[in-house]
ZALO-862237 format. One record per residue (C-alpha): z, x, y; residue number from 1. Coordinates in steps of 0.2 Angstrom, whole numbers, plus 5000, padded with zeros to 4 digits. Layout:
// ZALO-862237
{atom {Z, X, Y}, NUM}
...
//
This chain:
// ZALO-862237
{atom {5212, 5325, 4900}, 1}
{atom {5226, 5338, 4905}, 2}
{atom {5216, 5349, 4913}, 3}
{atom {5205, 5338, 4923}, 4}
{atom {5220, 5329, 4929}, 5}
{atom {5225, 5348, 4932}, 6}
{atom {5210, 5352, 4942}, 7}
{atom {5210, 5334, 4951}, 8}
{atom {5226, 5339, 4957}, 9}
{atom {5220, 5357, 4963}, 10}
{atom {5203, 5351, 4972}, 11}
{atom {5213, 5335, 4979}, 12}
{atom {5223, 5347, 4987}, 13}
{atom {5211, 5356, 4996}, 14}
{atom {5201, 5339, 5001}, 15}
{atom {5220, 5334, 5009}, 16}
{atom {5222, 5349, 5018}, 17}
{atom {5206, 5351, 5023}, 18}
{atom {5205, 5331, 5031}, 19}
{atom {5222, 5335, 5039}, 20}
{atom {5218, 5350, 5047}, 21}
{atom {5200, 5341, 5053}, 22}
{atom {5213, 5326, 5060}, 23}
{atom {5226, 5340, 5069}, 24}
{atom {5209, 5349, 5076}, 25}
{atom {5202, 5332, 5085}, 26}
{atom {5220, 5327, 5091}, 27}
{atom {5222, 5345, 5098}, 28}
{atom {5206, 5346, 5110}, 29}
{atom {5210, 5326, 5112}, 30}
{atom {5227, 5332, 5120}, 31}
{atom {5237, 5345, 5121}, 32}
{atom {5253, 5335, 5123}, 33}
{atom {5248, 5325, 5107}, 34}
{atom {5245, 5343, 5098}, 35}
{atom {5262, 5350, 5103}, 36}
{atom {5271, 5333, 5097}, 37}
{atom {5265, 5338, 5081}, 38}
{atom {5274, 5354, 5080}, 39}
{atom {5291, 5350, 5069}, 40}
{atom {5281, 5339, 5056}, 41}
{atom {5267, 5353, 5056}, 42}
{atom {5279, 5367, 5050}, 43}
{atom {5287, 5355, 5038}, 44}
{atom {5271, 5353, 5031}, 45}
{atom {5266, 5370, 5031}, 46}
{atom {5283, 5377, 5025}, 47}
{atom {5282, 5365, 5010}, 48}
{atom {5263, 5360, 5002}, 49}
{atom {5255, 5370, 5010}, 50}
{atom {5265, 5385, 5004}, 51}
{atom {5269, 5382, 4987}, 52}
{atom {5249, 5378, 4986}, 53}
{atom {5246, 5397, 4994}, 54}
{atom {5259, 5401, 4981}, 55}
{atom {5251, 5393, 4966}, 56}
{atom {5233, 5399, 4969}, 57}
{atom {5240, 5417, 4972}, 58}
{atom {5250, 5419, 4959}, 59}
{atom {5242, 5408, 4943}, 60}
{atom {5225, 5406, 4950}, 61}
{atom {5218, 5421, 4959}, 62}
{atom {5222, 5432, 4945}, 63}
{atom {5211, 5421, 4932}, 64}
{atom {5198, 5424, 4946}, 65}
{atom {5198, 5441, 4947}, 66}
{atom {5195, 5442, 4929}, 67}
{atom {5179, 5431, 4934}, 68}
{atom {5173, 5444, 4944}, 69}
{atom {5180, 5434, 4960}, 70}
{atom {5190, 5449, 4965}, 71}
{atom {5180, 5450, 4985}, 72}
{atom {5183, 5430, 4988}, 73}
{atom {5199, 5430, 4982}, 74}
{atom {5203, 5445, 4993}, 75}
{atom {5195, 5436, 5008}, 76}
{atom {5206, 5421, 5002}, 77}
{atom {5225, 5428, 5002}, 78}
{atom {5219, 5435, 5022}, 79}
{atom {5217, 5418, 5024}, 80}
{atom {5233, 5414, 5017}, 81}
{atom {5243, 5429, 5027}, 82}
{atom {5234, 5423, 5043}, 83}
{atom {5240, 5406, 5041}, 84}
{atom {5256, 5411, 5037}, 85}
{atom {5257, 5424, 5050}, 86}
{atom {5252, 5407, 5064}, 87}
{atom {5266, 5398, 5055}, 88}
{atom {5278, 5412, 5060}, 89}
{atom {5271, 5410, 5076}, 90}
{atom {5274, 5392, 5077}, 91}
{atom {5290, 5393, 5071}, 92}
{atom {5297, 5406, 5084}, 93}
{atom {5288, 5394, 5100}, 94}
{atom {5305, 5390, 5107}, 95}
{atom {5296, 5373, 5115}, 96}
{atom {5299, 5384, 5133}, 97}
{atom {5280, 5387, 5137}, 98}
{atom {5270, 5375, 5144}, 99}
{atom {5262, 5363, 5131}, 100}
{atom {5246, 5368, 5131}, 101}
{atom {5250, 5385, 5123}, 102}
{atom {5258, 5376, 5111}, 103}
{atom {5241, 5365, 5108}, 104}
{atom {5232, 5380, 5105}, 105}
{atom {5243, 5388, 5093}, 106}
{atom {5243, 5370, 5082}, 107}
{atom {5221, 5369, 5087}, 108}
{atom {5221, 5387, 5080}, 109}
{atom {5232, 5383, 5062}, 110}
{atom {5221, 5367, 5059}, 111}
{atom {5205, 5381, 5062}, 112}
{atom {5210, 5390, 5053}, 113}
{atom {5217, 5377, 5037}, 114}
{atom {5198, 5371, 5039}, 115}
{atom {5190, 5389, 5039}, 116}
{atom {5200, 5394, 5023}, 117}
{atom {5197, 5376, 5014}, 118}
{atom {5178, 5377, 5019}, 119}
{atom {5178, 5395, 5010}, 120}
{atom {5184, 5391, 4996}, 121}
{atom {5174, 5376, 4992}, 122}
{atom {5161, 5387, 4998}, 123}
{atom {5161, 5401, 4989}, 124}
{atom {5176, 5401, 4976}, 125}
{atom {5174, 5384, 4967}, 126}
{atom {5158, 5384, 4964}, 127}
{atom {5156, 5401, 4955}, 128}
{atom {5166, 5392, 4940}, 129}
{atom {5157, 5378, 4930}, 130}
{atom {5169, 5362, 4928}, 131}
{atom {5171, 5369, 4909}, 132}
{atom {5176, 5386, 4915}, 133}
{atom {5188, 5378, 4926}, 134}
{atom {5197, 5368, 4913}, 135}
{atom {5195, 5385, 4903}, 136}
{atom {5207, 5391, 4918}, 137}
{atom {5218, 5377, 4919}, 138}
{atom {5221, 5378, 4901}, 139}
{atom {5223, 5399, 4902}, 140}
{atom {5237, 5393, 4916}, 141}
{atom {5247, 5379, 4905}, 142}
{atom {5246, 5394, 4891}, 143}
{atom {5255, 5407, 4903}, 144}
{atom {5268, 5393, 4906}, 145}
{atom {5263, 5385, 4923}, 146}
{atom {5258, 5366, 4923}, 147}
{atom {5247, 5363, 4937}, 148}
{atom {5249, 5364, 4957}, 149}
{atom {5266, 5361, 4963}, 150}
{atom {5270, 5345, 4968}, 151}
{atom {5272, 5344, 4985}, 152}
{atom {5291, 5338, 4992}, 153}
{atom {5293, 5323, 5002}, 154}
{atom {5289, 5329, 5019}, 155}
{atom {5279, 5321, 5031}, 156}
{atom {5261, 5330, 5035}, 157}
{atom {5257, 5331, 5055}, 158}
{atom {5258, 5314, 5066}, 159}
{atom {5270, 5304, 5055}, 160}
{atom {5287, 5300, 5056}, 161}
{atom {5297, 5307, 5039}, 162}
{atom {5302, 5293, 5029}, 163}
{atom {5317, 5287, 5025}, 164}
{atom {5324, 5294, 5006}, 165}
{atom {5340, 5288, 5003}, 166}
{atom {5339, 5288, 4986}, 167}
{atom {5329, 5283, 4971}, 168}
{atom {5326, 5266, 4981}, 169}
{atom {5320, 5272, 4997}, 170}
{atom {5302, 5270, 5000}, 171}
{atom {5288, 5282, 4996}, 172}
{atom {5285, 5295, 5007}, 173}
{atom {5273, 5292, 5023}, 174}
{atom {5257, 5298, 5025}, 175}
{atom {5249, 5307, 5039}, 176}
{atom {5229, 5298, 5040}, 177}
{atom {5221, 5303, 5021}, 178}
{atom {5235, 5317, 5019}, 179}
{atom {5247, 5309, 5007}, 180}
{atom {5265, 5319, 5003}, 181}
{atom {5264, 5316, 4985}, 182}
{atom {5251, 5315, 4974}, 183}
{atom {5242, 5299, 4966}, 184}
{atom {5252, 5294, 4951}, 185}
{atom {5236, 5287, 4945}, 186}
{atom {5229, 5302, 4939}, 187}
//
């Protein structure tokens, strides 16, 4: 039951990212404005889960896919990752100073590109792997001293206010839409 709770974790991952970025894309041709609002708590988000999930894949799971003759998706994947990256730098050096629709573009063309790169990989890397060669991989990964995908840190996705932690009684963390900051503990 590990592993499939491993995998649920993985592929719940990529529907979060993927129904965010979908979200961020609709508010950005919607409204410019509304897209450059969403700056600070799109960096959080894409500074914290979203990179320790690039992270996670690149370092414990591409390598398992290479060995599954994988090796050209998962080249096309970690572009994927550099080019989101490479936005976030972007984003990151906008000093707010250029008109807002500039900055709308840059935070249309990150939730683009999230979509692109989660599309691809339910496309064309996750179905190459039977669910029992999956859990194969998920167990190959607990074996080489990793436990799963990284639990993503109490930061807000795009469009909601941070929550409040003050301690281990403050409330859970908010959720942007369907993108929650913390995975189910149901699981």
């Amino acid at each position: 039951m590990q592993y499939d709770r491993m995998l649920a974790e993985l592929f719940g991952e990529e529907d979060r990212a993927r129904e965010m970025a979908a979200r961020l894309a609709d508010i950005a041709r919607s409204s410019r404005e509304a897209a450059a609002a969403e700056r600070e708590s799109l960096l959080a988000f894409l500074r914290g889960p979203i990179e320790r999930h690039f992270a996670y894949e690149e370092q414990v799971i591409f390598p398992h896919l290479v060995e599954h003759d994988l090796a050209e998706e998962v080249q096309v994947a970690t572009k994927q990752h550099d080019t989101v990256r490479q936005l976030t730098a972007k984003l990151a050096g906008h000093d707010g100073g250029a008109p807002s629709d500039d900055l709308g573009q840059l935070v249309f063309d990150i939730a683009r590109q999230l979509l692109h790169h989660t599309n691809f990989e339910g496309d064309y890397i996750y179905p190459e792997l039977t669910h029992e060669e999956w859990r194969e991989l998920m167990k190959e990964t607990v074996q080489d001293g990793q436990d799963g995908p990284p639990r993503p840190a109490d930061v807000s996705a795009p469009g909601e206010t941070q929550a409040a932690t003050g301690g281990p009684s403050a409330p859970p963390p908010v959720h942007l839409g369907s993108v929650p900051t913390e995975p189910s503990v149901n699981s």
